[in-house]
N, C-alpha and C positions, 0 to 999 in steps of 0.2 A: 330216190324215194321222195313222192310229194308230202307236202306239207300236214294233210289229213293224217296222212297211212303210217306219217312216222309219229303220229300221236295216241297213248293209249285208249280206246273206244270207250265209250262208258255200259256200249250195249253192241254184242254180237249177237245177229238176226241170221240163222240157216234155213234159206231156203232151196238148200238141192233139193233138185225131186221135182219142184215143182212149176209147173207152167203156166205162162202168162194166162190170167192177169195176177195170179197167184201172188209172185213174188212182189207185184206193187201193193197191191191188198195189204198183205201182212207185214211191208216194210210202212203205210202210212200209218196203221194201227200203231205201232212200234213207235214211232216220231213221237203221235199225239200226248206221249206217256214223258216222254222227251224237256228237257229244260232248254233255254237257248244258250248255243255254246254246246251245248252234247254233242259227239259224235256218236254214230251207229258203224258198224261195220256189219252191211250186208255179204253172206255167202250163196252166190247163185249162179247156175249154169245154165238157164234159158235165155239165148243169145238176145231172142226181140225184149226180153228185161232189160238183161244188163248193158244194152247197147242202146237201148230207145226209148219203152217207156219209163222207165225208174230217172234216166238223168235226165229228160225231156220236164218229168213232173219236179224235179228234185232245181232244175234252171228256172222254170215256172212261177216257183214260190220264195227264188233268192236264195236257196240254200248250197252250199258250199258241199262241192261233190267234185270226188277222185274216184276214177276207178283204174284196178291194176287185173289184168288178164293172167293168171296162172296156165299157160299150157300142156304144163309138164302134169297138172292138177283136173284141167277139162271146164274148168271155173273161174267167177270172177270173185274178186274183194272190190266191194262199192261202199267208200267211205262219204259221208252225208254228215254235213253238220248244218246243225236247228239252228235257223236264225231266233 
């Protein structure tokens, strides 16, 4: 367990269901609401999210990003903390 995922989130973000660009839309929305030091834990199963754009933008801006692939679930846990 990393460091993120073993800490408890201050905001869980579900975005099943929905497809890129969706889940970065409504995890930045999410953030902006964010203190630094917050974590999020994003829930999403659109693979070009949780593999590309979400930790691409989330490396981008310095922020501290974990994610953990559920298979047995078909989803990821993408943990994000606000600098």
């Amino acid at each position: 367990m990393g460091e993120l995922s073993s800490t408890a989130p201050t905001e869980v973000l579900d975005t099943l269901g929905r497809v890129c660009p969706y889940p970065l839309v409504l995890t930045k929305k999410a953030i902006e609401k964010l203190k630094g030091g917050d974590i999020i834990k994003v829930l999403c199963d659109a693979p070009a999210s949780a593999e590309d754009t979400i930790p691409r933008w989330a490396q981008k801006l310095g922020y501290g990003f974990e994610s953990k692939k559920l298979e047995d679930k078909g989803y990821w846990e993408l943990y994000i903390q606000k600098k």
